[in-house]
C-alpha positions as CSV (number, residue, x, y, z in Angstrom):
1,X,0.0,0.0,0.0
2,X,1.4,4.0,-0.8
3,X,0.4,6.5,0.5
4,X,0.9,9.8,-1.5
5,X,0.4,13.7,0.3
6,X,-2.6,12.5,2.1
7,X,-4.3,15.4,3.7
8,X,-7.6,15.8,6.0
9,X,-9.0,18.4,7.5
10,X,-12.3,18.9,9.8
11,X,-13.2,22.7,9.1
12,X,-10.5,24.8,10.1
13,X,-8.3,22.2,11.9
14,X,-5.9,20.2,9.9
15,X,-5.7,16.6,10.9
16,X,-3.6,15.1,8.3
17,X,-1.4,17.5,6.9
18,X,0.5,16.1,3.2
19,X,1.9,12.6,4.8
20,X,2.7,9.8,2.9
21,X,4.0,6.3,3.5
22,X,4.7,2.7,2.0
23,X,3.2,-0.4,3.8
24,X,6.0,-2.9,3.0
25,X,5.4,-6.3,3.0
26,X,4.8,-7.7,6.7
27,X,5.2,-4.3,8.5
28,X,4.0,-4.1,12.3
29,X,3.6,-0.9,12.6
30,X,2.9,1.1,15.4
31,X,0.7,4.8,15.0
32,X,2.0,6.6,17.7
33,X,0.3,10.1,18.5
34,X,-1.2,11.9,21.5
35,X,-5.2,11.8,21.8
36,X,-6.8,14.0,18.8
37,X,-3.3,13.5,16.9
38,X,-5.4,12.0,13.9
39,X,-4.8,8.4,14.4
40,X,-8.4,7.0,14.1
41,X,-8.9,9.4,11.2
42,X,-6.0,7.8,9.5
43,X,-6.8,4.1,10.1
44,X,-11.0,5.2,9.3
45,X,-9.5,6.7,5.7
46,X,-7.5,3.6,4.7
47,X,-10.4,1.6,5.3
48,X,-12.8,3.4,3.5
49,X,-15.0,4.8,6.5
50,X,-14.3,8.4,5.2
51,X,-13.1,10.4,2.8
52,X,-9.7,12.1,2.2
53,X,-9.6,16.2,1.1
54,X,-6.5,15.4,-1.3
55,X,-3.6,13.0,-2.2
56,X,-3.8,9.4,-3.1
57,X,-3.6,6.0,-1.6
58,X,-2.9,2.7,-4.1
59,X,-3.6,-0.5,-2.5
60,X,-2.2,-2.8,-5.3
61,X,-5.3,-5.2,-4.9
62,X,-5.1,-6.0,-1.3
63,X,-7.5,-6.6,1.0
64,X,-8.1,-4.5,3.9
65,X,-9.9,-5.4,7.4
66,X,-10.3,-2.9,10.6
67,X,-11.2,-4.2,14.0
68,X,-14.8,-2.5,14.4
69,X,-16.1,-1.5,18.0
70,X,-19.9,-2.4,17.3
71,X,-21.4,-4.8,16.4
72,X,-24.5,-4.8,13.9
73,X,-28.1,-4.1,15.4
74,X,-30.1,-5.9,12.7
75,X,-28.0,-8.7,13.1
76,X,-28.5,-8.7,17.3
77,X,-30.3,-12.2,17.1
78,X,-28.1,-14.5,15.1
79,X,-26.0,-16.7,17.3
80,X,-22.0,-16.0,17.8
81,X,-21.0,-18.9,15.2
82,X,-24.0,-17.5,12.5
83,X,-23.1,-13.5,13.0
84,X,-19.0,-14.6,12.8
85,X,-20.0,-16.8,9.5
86,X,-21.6,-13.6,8.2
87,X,-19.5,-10.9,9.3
88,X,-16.0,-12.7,7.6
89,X,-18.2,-13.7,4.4
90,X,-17.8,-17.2,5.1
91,X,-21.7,-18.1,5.0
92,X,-21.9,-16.7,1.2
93,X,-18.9,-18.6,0.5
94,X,-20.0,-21.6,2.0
95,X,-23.1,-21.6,0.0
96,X,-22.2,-20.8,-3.5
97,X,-19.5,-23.3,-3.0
98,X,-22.5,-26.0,-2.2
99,X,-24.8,-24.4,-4.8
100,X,-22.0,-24.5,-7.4
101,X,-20.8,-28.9,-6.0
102,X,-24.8,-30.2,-6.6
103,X,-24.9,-28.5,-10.5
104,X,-21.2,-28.6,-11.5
105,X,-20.6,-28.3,-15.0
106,X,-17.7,-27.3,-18.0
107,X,-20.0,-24.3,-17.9
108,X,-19.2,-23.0,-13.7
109,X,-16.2,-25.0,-13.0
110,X,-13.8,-21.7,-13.6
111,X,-16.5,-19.8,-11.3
112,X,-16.2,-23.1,-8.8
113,X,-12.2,-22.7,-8.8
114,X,-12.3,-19.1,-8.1
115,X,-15.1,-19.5,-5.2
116,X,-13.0,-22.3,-4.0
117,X,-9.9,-20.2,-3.7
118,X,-11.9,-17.6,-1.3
119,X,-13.3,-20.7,0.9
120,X,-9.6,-21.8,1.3
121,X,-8.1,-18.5,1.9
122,X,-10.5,-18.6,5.2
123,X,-9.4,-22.1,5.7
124,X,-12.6,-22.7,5.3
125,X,-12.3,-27.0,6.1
126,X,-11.4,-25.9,9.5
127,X,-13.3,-22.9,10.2
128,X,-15.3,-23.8,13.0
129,X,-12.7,-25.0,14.8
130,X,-10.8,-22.4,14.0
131,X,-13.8,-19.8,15.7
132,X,-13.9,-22.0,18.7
133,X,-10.0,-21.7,19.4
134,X,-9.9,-17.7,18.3
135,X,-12.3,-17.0,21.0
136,X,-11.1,-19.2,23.9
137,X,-7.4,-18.0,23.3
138,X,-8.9,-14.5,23.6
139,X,-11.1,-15.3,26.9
140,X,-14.8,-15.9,25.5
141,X,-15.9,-19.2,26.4
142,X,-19.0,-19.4,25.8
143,X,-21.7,-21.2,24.1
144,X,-21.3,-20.2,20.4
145,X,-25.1,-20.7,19.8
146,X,-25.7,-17.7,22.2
147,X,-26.8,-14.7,20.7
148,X,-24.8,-11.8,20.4
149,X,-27.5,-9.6,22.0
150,X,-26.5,-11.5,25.2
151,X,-23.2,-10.5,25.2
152,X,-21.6,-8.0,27.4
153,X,-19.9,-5.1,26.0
154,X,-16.3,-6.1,26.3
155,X,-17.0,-10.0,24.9
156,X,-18.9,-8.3,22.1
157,X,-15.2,-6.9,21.2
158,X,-14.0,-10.3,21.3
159,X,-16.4,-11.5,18.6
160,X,-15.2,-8.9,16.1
161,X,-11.3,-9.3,16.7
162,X,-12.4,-13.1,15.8
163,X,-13.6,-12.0,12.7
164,X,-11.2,-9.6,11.4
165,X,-8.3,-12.2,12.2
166,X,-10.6,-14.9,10.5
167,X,-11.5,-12.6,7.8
168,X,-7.7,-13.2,6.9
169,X,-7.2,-9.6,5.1
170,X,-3.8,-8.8,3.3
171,X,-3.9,-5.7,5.6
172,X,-4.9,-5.6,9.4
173,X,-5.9,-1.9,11.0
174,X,-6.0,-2.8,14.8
175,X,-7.6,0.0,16.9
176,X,-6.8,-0.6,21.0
177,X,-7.0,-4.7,20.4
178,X,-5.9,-4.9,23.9
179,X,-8.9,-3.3,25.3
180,X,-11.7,-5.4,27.2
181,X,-8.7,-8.7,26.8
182,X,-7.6,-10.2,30.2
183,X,-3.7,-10.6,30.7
184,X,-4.0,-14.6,29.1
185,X,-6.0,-13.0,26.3
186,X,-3.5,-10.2,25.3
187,X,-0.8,-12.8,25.5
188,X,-2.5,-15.3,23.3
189,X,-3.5,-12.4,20.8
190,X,0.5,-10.7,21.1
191,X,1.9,-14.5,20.1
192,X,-0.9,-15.0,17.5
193,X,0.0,-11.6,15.6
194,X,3.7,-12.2,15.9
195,X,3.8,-15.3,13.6
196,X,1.4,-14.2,10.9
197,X,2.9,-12.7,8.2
198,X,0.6,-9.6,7.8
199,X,1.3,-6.1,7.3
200,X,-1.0,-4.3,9.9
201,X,-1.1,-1.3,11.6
202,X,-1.9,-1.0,15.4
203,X,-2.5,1.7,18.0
204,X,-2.9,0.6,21.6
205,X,-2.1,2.1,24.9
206,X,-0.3,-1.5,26.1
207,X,3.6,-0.5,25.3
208,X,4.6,-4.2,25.5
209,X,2.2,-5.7,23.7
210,X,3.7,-2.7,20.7
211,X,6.6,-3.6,21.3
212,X,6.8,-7.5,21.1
213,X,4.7,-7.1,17.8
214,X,6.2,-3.9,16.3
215,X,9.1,-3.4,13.5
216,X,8.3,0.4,12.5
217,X,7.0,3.5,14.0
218,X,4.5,5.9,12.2
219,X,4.3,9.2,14.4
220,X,1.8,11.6,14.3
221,X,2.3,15.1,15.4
222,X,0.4,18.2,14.3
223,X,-0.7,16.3,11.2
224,X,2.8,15.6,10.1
225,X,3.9,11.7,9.6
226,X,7.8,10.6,10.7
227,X,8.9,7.4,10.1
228,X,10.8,5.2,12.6
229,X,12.4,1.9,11.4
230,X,12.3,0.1,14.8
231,X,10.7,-1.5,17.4
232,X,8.5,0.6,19.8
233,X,11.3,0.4,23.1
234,X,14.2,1.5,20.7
235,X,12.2,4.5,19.6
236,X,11.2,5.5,23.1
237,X,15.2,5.1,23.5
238,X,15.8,7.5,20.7
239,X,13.0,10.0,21.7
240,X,14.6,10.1,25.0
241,X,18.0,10.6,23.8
242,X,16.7,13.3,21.0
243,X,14.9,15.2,23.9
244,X,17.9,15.2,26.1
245,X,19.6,16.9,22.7
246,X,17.0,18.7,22.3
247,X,16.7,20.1,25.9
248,X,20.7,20.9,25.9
249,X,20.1,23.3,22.7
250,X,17.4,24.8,24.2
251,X,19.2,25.7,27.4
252,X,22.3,26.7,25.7
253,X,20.5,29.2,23.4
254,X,18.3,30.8,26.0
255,X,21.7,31.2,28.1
256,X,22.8,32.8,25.4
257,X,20.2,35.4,24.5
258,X,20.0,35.8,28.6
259,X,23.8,37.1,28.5
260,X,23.3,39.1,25.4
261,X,20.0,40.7,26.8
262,X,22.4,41.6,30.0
263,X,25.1,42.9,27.7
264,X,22.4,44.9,26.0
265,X,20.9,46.5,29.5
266,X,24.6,47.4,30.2
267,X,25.4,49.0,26.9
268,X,22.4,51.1,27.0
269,X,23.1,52.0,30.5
270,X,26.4,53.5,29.9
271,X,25.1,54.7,26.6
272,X,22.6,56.7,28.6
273,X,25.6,57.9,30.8
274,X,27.7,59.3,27.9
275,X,24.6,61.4,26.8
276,X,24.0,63.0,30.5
277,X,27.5,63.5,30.9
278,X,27.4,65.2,26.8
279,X,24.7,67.8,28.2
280,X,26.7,68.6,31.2
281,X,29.9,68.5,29.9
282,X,31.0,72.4,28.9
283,X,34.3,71.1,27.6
284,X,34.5,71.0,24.2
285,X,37.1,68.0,23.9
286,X,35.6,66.4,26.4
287,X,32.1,66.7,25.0
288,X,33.2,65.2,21.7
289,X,35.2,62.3,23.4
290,X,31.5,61.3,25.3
291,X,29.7,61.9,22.0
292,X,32.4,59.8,20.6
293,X,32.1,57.0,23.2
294,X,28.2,57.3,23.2
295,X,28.6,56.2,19.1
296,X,30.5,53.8,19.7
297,X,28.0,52.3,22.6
298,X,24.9,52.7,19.8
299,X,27.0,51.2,17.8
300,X,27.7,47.6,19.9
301,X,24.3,48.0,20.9
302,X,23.4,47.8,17.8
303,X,25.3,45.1,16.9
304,X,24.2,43.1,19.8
305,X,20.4,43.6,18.7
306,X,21.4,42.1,15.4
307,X,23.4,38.5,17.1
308,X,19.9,38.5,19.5
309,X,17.8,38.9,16.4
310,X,19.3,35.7,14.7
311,X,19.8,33.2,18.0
312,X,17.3,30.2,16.8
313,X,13.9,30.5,18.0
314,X,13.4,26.7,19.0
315,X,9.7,25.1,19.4
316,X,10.7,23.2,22.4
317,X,7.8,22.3,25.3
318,X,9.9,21.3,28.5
319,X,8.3,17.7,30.3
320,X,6.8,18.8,33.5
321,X,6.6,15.9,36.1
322,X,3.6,15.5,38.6
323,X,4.6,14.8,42.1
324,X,1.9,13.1,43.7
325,X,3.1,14.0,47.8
326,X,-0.1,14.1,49.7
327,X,0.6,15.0,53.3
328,X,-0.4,12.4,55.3
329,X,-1.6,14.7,58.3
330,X,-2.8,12.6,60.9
331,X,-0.2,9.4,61.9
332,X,-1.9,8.5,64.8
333,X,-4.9,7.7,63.0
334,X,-5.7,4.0,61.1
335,X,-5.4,4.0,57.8
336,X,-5.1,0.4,57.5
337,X,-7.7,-2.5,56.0
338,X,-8.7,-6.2,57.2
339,X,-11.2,-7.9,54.7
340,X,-12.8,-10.9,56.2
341,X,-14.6,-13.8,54.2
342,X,-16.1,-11.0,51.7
343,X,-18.3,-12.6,49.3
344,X,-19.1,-10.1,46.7
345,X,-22.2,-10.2,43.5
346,X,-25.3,-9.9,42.7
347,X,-28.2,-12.6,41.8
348,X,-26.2,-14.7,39.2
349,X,-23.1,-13.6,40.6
350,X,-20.8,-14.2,43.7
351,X,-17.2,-13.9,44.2
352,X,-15.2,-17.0,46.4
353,X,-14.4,-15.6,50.0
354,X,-11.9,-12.8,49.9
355,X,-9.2,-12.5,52.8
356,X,-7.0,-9.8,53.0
357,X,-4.7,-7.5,55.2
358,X,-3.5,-4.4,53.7
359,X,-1.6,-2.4,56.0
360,X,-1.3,1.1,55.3
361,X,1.3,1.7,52.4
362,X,1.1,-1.4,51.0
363,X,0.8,-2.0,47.1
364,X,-2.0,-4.8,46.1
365,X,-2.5,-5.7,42.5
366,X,-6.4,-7.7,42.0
367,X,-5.4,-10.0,39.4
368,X,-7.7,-13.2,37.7
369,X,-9.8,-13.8,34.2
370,X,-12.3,-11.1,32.4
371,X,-15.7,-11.8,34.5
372,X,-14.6,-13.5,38.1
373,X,-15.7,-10.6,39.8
374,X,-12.6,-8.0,40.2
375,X,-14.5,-4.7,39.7
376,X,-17.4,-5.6,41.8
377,X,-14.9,-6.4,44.5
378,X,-13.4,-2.9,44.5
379,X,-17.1,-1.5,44.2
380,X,-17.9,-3.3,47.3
381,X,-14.3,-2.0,48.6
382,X,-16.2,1.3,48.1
383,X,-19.0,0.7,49.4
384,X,-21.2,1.2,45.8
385,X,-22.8,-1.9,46.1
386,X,-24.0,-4.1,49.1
387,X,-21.9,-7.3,49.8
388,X,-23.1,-10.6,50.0
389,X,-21.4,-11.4,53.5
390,X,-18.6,-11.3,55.1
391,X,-16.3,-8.2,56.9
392,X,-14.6,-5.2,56.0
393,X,-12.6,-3.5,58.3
394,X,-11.4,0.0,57.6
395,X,-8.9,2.1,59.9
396,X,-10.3,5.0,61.0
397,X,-8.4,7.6,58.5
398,X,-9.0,5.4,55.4
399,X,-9.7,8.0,53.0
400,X,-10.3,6.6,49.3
401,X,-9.4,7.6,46.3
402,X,-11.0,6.1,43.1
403,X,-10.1,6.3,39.4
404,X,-11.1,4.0,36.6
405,X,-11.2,3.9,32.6
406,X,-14.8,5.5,32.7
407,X,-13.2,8.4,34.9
408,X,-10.7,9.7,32.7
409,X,-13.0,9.7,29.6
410,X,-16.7,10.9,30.8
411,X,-18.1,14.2,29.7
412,X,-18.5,15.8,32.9
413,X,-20.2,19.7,31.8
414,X,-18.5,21.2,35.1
415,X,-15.4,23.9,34.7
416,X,-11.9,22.4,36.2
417,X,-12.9,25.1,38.8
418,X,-16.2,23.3,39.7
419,X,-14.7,19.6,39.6
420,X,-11.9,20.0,41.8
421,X,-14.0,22.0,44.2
422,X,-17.0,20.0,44.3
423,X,-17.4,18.7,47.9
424,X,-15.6,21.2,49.8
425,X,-16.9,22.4,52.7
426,X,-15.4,26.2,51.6
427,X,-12.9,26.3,48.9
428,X,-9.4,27.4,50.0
429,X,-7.8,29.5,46.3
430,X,-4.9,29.2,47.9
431,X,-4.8,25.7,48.7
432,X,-6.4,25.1,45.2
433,X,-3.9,27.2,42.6
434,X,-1.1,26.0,44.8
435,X,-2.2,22.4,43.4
436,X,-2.8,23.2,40.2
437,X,0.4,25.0,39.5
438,X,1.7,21.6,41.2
439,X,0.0,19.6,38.2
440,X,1.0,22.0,35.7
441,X,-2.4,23.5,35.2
442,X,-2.3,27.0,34.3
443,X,-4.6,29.5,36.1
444,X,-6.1,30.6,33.0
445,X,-7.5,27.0,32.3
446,X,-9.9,26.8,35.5
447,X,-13.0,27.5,33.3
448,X,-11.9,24.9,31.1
449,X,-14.8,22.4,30.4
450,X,-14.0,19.2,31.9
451,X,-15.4,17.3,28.7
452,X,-13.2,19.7,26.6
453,X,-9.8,18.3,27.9
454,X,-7.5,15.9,26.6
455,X,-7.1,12.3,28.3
456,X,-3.7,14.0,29.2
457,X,-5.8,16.8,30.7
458,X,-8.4,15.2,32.8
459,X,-5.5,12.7,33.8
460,X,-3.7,16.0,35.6
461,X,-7.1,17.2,37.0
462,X,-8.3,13.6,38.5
463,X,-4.8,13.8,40.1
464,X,-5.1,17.0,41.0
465,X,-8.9,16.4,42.7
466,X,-6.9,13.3,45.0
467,X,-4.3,15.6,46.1
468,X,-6.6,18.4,47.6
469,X,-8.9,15.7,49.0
470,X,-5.5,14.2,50.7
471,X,-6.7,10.4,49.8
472,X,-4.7,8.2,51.5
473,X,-5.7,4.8,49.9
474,X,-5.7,4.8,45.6
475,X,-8.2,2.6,44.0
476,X,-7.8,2.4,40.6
477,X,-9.4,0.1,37.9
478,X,-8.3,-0.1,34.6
479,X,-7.2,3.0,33.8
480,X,-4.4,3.0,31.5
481,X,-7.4,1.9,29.1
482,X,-8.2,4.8,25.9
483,X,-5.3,7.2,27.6
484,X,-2.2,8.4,24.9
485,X,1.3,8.3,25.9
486,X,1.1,12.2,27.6
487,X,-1.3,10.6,30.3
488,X,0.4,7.6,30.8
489,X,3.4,9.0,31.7
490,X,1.6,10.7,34.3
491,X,-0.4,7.6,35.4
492,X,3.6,6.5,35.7
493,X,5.1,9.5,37.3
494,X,1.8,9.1,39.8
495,X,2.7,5.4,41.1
496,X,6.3,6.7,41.5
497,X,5.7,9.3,44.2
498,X,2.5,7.8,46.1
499,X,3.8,6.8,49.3
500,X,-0.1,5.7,50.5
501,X,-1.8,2.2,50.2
502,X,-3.0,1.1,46.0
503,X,-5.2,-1.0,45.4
504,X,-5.2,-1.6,41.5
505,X,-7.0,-3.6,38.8
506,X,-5.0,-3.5,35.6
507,X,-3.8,-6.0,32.3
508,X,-1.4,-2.9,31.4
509,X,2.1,-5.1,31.7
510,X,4.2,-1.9,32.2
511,X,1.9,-0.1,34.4
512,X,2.2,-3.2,36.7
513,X,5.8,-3.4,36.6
514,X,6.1,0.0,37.6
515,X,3.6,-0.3,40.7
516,X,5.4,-3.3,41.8
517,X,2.9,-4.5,43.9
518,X,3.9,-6.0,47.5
519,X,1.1,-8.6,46.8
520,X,-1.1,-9.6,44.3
521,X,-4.3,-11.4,44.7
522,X,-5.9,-13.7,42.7
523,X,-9.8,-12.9,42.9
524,X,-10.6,-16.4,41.1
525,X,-8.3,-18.7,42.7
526,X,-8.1,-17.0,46.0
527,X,-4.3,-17.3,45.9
528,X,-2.0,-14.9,47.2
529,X,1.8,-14.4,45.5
530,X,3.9,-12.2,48.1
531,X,6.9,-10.1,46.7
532,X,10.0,-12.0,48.1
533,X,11.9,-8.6,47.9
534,X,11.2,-5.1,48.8
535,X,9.6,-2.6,46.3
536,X,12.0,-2.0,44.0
537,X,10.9,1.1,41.7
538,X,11.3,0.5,37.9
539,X,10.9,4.5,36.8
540,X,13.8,5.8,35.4
């Protein structure tokens, strides 16, 4: 596939601004870009969804699937087996194949061959089977002749990854894959892409799962496209080391127009001198020698104006880290938790009996399968829905915290202003621009619509709320999900200076590494896996 000066624009903002690109055969590549960047524009314009303004793209006869994130409403009541047969175009193929093998003839055999090539591209002898193993690698099991309709939202996903890997395009556009997959599932689906030889492009929020499938790096910034011919962890490597270059120019030329602005002030200064002394002055000779010297300052002045004028003006934005140092005010108070036989559910549902002692401080990672009862847990935890039985015993100064994926990507109407006041007793501006300058949050943004922001954005705000509320005890739940790169390294820079208790569901690989839980607690099994070491911290 090329890709020629492809532009798009949505009226005055320019998404895709002249790129262009070749798709080589069995290129990985990663689209990497922060949240509005034009990524799902891009992949929604190779497959057809919408139109470009200009340039061209030639696909050299190959096939193109995207992985969609709906599934069909007139098609709600076929069963999973019947809407995947559908959806891949197997059950046409399947048919004219059968229609053509009752009444075949000299007259259809060359239409036979050519409808026979399309049911063996799909591997069509061993479809079925291949459905059933697609969707228990990825974490469905389920009866296939259940309806879609009676799917939940996340195994509805499932169904149509199944089908675009079963669709078996020449080109795969993979939009977050990872989402709604359990830890066994992203695995399964990681290993499954690796070996097929496929070109495809994929954006995702899980940086190991890019970087154990990825060979090349499409960037997108301000509508402009760079190429990177490497794996994702060698171009965060190189971003690094080109910031840090980047960073040492900057520096060095702002040092520079610092000392020529000084040697400016000065020159002027004495400059000014010379032309008071001029007016006093009734000496002729001495007159002419300070209107002589006063030239000669004009002049360097002059000249110093003109080496200001052409020091490089670099477009450089400094990384601001978040420091996430809540005081913890009261350490006489309990701020510990006991959890004794907690069953957890609802009417179909309940969880095994949950045991747990997290001390204050501690780090404890809720780990098992899609659907054995890990959110309803920590909604329990928070006292959101009733348990089933059992104890939970919180210290005295327990004061929670809670973000999850839905969180960080609402549309809450309020102003940042109105959010991170909202339950205060009376708001303390001091107090409150002290934090937001903390969170790099400029003062002009307050009446900023919350539903306005970028994930980066609210990520800085929902911090921000946590730290005026002095929580002591995080509770987060999936919430590297639909966040770019900007809010991540937040989310990052977040576990790093925490010093409270966290409590955290997540199938984000690096986001776990770098909370390094002391514990981590298998809802399913019941089984607890202790750290044998202390915390060791894995930022850099």
């Amino acid at each position: 596939m090329i890709v020629k000066n492809l532009s798009k624009s949505f009226n005055s903002n320019k998404i895709l601004d002249n790129i262009s690109f070749v798709l080589e055969d069995n290129d990985k590549v990663c689209l990497i870009g922060n949240n509005g960047a034009g990524k799902s524009t891009l992949l929604k314009i190779l497959n057809g969804d919408i139109k470009y303004d200009s340039g061209n793209i030639n696909y050299n006869d190959e096939s193109i699937g995207m992985l969609m994130q709906e599934i069909d409403i007139e098609d709600y009541d076929l069963t999973i087996t019947c809407y995947i047969k559908r959806k891949t175009g197997f059950e046409n193929i399947e048919n004219k194949l059968k229609e053509l093998e009752e009444n075949l003839n000299d007259s259809n055999m060359e239409e036979y061959g050519n409808v026979l090539d399309l049911y063996l591209k799909l591997d069509g002898y061993n479809f079925e089977n291949n459905i059933n193993m697609l969707l228990n690698g990825l974490g469905l099991n389920k009866d296939l002749n259940k309806k879609v309709k009676e799917l939940s939202g996340g195994e509805k996903i499932k169904v149509l990854l199944t089908i675009l890997l079963l669709s078996n395009p020449d080109i795969m556009l993979l939009d977050e894959p990872t989402n709604n997959l359990d830890i066994d599932g992203i695995t399964y689906l990681e290993n499954y892409l690796v070996k097929l030889n496929k070109k495809m492009i994929i954006v995702s929020h899980d940086e190991e799962f890019l970087n154990n499938i990825s060979n090349k790096i499409f960037e997108l910034n301000q509508g402009k496209l760079t190429e990177y011919k490497m794996p994702y962890y060698e171009y965060l490597d190189y971003k690094k080391k080109e910031y840090k270059r980047n960073l040492e120019k900057y520096n060095s030329i702002n040092e520079k127009k610092e000392e020529l602005k000084s040697r400016i002030k000065e020159a002027e200064k004495w400059s000014n001198k010379g032309v008071n002394k001029k007016k006093k002055d009734n000496d002729k000779i001495a007159a002419n020698f300070a209107k002589e010297q006063t030239k000669k300052t004009s002049g360097n002045i002059s000249k110093l104006k003109r080496e200001l004028e052409k020091e490089e003006n670099i477009d450089f934005k400094k990384k601001e880290k978040v420091s996430f140092d809540v005081n913890f005010t009261n350490e006489k108070g309990n701020k510990d938790i006991v959890i004794n036989d907690l069953v957890c559910g609802y009417e179909n549902f309940k969880t095994n009996k949950i045991n747990l002692n997290i001390p204050f401080g501690m780090r404890v990672r809720i780990d098992g399968k899609n659907g054995t009862g890990k959110s309803t847990f920590i909604k329990t935890l928070l006292s959101r829905i009733d348990k089933v039985s059992g104890n939970i015993i919180k210290g005295n100064e327990v004061k929670f915290g809670y973000i999850s994926q839905d969180t960080l990507i609402e549309d809450n109407n309020k102003t940042i202003y109105e959010y991170l006041t909202d339950g205060m007793d009376e708001v303390n501006n001091g107090l409150l621009f002290t934090v937001l300058d903390k969170f790099n949050i400029s003062y002009e943004d307050r009446n900023k619509k919350y539903s306005k922001l970028s994930p980066g954005e609210r990520t800085r705000v929902n911090l921000a709320k946590l730290s005026i509320d002095e929580v002591n005890v995080l509770v987060l739940d999936e919430i590297t999900n639909h966040l770019d790169m900007e809010a991540l390294n937040l989310i990052y820079d977040m576990l790093g200076s925490f010093k409270g208790t966290i409590i955290s569901i997540s199938h984000n690989r690096k986001f776990n590494e770098i909370l390094s839980p002391d514990i981590t607690y298998n809802i399913s099994s019941s089984k607890i896996e202790y750290k044998e070491n202390p915390r060791q911290k894995v930022l850099k």
